[in-house]
C-alpha positions as CSV (number, residue, x, y, z in Angstrom):
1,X,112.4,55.9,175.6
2,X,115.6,53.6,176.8
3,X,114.2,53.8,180.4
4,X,110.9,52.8,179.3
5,X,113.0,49.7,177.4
6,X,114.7,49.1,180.1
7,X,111.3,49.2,182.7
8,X,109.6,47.0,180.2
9,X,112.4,44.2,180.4
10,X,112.7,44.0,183.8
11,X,108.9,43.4,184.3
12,X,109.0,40.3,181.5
13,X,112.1,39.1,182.8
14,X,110.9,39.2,186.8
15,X,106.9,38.0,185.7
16,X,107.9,34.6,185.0
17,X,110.2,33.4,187.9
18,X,112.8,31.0,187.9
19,X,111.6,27.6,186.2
20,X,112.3,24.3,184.7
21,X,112.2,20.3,185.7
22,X,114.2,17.3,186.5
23,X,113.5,14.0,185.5
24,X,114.4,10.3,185.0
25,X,113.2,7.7,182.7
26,X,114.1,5.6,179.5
27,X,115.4,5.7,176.0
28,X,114.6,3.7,173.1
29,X,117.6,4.2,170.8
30,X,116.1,4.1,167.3
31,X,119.4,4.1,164.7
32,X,122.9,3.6,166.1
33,X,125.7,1.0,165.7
34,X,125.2,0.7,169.5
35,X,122.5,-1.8,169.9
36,X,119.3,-0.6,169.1
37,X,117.5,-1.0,172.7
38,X,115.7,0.5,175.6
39,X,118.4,2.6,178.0
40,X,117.9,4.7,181.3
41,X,117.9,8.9,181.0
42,X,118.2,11.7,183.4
43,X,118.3,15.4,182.7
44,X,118.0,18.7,184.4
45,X,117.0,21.9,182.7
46,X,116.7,25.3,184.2
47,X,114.8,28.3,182.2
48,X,116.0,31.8,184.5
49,X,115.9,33.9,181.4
50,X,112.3,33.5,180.9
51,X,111.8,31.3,177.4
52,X,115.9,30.6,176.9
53,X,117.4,27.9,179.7
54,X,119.9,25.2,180.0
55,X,119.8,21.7,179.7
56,X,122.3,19.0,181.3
57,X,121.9,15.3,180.9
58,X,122.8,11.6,181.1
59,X,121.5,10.1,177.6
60,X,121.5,6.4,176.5
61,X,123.4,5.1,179.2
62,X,122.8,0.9,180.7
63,X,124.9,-1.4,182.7
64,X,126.9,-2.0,179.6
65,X,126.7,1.4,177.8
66,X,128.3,4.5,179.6
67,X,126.3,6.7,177.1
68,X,126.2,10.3,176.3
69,X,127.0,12.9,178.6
70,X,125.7,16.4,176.9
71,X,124.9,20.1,178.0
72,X,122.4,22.5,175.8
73,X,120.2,25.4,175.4
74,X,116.6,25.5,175.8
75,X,114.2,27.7,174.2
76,X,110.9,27.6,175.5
77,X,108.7,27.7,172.0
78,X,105.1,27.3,173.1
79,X,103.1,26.6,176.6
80,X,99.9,26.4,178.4
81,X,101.4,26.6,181.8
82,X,101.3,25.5,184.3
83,X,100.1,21.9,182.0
84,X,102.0,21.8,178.8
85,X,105.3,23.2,177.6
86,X,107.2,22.6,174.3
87,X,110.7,22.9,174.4
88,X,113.3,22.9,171.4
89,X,116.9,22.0,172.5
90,X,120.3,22.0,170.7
91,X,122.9,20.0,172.6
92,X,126.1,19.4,172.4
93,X,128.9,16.8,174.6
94,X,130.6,13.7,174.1
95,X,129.8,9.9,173.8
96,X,131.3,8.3,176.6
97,X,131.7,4.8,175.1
98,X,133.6,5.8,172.1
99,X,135.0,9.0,173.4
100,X,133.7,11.0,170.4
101,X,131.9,14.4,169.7
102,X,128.4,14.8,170.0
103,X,125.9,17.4,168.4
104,X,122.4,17.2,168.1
105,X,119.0,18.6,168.3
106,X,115.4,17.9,169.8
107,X,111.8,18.4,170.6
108,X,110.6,18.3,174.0
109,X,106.4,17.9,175.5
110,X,106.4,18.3,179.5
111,X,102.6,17.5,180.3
112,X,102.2,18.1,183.7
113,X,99.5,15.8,185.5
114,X,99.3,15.9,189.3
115,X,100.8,19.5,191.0
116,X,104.4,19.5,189.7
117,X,104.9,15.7,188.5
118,X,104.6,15.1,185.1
119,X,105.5,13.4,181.9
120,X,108.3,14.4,179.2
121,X,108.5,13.3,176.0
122,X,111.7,13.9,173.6
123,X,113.1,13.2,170.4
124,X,116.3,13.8,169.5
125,X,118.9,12.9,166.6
126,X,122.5,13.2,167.9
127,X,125.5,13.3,165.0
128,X,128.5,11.4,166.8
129,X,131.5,12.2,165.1
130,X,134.2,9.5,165.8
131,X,136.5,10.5,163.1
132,X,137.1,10.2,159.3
133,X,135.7,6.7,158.7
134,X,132.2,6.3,157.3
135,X,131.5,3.3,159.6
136,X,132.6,5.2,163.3
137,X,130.8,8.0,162.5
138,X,126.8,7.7,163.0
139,X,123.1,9.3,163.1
140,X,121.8,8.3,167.0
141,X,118.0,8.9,167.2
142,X,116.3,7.7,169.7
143,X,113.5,8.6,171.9
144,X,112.8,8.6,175.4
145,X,109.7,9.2,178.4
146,X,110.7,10.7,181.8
147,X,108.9,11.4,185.0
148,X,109.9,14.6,185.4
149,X,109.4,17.3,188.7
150,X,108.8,20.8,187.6
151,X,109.0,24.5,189.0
């Protein structure tokens, strides 16, 4: 029985090979004490576990905004590969600019168009905590497109 386990794992874990995407694009930052504008976006995730990956990224960030730096777990929640994949993503890393916490969650669609370029669409809600005081503490949403590369 625990060999048969153990056989059975090992085949869903090698049929889907190593995957994920890279990608660059803007932000539209929705709430925020930040200036509520559009701001460049990069981020790498790598799935080797088939559904459950990792996420880093550059969020939010301009030429006067530094932005948030974060790192996360993906979970891989529904797909019609190799064309569509929905991705939920909890993340977690600091705001650069104010040197504060940050924690927050999001929904991912990769639709891939031509062979492995393709468009990602996200929305997340970030919590940065920059310490007891109502005002430095705030709700970030924003949204954001990226031209992302996929394997």
């Amino acid at each position: 029985m625990a060999c048969a386990l153990l056989l059975g794992l090992a085949e869903a874990v090698s049929a889907r090979p190593l995957h994920g995407s890279a990608g660059v694009g803007g932000t539209f930052v929705l709430t925020g004490s930040q200036g509520d504008r559009t701001r460049a976006d990069v981020a790498i995730d790598i799935k080797p576990w088939n559904r459950f990956g990792g996420l880093v990224a550059w969020r939010a960030f301009d030429e006067e905004r530094r932005g948030l730096v974060v790192v996360g777990l993906v979970y891989e929640a529904a797909a019609a590969r190799p064309r569509l994949v929905l991705d939920l993503i909890v993340q977690a890393g600091a705001d650069l600019d104010a040197e504060a916490p940050v924690i927050g969650g999001s929904i991912r669609s990769t639709l891939t168009i031509i062979g492995p370029l393709g468009l990602a669409l996200e929305t997340t809600a970030y919590l940065v905590y920059d310490g007891i005081a109502a005002d430095a503490t705030r709700l970030q949403i924003q949204s954001n497109a990226l031209v992302v590369v996929s394997w």
